[in-house]
N, C-alpha and C positions, 0 to 999 in steps of 0.2 A: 550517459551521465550528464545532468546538467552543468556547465561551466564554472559556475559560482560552485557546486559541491565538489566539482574536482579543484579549482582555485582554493575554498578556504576550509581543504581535508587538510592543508598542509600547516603545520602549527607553525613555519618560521611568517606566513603568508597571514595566518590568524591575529596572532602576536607582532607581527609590524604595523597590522593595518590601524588594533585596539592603541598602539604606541602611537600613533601620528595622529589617531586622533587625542589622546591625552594631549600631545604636544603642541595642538592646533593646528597642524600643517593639513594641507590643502589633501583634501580628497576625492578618487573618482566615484563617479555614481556607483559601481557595484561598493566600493567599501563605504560608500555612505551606507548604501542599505543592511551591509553586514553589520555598521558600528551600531543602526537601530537596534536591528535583530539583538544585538550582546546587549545593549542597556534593556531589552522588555525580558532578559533571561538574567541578572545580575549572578544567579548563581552558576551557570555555567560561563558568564564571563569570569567570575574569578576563576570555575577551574583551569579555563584555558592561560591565565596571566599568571598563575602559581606553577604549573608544569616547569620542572627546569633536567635538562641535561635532554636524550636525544630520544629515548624510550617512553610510550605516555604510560602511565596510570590508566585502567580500564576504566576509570569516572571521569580522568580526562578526556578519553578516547571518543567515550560514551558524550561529552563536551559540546566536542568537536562537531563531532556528527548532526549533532541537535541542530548547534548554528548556522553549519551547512546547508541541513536539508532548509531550516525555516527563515534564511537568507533568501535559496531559489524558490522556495513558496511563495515569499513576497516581490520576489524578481516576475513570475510569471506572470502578476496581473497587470502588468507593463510590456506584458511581449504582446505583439497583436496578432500572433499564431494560435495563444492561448489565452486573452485577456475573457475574450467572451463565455468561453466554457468555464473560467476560472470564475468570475465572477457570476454565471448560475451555480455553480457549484455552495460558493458561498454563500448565496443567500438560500440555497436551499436548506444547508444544515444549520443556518442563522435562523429560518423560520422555525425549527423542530426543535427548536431551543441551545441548541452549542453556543458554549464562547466562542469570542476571537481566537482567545487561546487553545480550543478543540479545533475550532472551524482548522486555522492555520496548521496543528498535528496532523489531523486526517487527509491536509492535501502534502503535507512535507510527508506521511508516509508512503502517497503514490511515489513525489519524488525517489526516494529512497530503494524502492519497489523498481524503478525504471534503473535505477545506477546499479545494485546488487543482488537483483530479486532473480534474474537469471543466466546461466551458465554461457551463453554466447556473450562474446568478447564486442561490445561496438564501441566503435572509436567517436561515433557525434550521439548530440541528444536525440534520441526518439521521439518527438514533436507527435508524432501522430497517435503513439501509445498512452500519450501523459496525456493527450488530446482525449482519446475515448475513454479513459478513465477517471478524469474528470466529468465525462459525460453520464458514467455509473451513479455519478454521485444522487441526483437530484431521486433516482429509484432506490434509493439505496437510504436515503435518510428520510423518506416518506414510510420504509416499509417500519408498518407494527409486530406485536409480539404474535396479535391475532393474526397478522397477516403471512408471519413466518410458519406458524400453524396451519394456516389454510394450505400454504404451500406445501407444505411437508402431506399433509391427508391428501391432497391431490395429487402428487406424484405416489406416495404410498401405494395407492388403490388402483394406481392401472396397473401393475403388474398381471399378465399374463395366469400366472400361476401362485400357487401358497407360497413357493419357492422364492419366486422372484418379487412378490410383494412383503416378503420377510427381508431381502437384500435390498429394497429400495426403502424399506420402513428403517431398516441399521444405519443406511448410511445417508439418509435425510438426517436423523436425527443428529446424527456423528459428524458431520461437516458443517451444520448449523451451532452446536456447540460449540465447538471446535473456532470456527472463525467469525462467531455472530453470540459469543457469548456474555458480551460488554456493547452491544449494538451490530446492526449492519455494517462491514465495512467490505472492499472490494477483496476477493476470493483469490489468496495467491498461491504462488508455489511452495510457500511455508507452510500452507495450512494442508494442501496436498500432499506434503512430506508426512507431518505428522497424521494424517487419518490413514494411508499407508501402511505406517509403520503400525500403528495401533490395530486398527483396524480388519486388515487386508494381507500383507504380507507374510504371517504366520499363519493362516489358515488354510484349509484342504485347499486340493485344487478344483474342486468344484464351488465353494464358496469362495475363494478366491475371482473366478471367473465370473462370477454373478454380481458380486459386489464391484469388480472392477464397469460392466456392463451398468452396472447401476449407478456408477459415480459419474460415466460420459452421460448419459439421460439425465441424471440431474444436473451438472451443467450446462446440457441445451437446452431445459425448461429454464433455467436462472437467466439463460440469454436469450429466451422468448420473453422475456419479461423484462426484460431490460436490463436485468441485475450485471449482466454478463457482456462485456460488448463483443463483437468477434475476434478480436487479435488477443483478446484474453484469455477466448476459449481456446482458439486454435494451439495457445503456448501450455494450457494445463492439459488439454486432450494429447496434447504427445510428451507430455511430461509423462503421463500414465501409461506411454508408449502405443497412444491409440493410435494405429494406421491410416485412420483415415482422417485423422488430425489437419 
């Protein structure tokens, strides 16, 4: 988890930093950039300075989070671990037309993605995860609607058999809806959940087994292509329970 989203998850941390600046008192650099972040969000600065007693409200929660992650999204183009991947990044989805304000979402949800997206416990930021996922971006906000089509008929059609090019025809299309159905964005454990559950989990055990075989395939084409980087695939191939993950 980056520092700034574990620092201002905590509303007494939120709410003293928005107070001192009301009150003009001197501030450090991280809550300068969080008191930016709350003035370009004015409505989840008020939800977070309306919140009272010790419980949030699920729209404050929801707040929090916002300012958090897009606090450390604006923290990392100042890191010099990440300033350079951050800033291609940026201009990549700046050239394909995003706002600021998408540009800024789509790298606060890598953050996001790094702090809770999965089940191992790490105690420091993952510098080299937010690193190559940043690095998804520039393949990932180039790719068209034609070219997510292309993709999908070329994995399609190598199947082996009728069999296996019906399980890789379901679940191209099922993973690109799925997580690519408002644009490209990077392919996480969320979206692996739900094409699973949908998908894959209630069926024979031979469709089953073919559709799982088809979901590690298309993830190594999406990381021949750059969509995927390798510490991505490695954590969704054994989310699937793939062995050789």
């Amino acid at each position: 988890m980056h520092p700034l989203i574990a620092r201002f998850l905590s509303l007494e941390a939120a709410r003293e930093t928005l107070r001192k600046e009301k009150a003009g008192e001197a501030l450090d650099a991280e809550e300068q950039i969080f008191t930016a972040t709350a003035a370009a969000h004015p409505q989840q600065r008020a939800e977070v300075l309306g919140v009272t007693g010790r419980k949030l409200a699920s729209d404050s929660q929801a707040s929090l989070v916002l300012l958090a992650a897009h606090t450390a999204a604006r923290a990392i183009a100042h890191d010099s671990r990440l300033a350079p991947a951050t800033a291609k990044a940026r201009e990549a989805l700046t050239s394909e037309g995003a706002s600021e304000e998408e540009t800024e979402s789509f790298i606060a949800s890598i953050l996001l993605e790094e702090a809770f997206g999965y089940d191992e416990e790490v105690d420091s930021f993952d510098t080299a995860f937010v690193g190559e996922a940043l690095g998804e971006i520039p393949a990932l906000a180039s790719l068209t609607r034609e070219g997510v089509d292309a993709l999908m008929m070329k994995f399609s059609q190598k199947g082996a058999t009728d069999a296996e090019r019906t399980a890789r025809a379901h679940i191209a299309k099922r993973l690109f809806d799925i997580a690519w159905s408002e644009g490209p964005t990077p392919i996480n454990p969320e979206h692996m959940d739900v094409l699973v559950e949908s998908d894959i989990a209630d069926q024979s055990e031979e469709v089953q087994e073919a559709r799982l075989r088809a979901t590690v395939e298309l993830l190594q084409l999406l990381s021949q292509q750059g969509l995927i980087g390798p510490m991505r695939l490695s954590r969704l191939r054994a989310q699937l329970g793939d062995e050789d993950a």
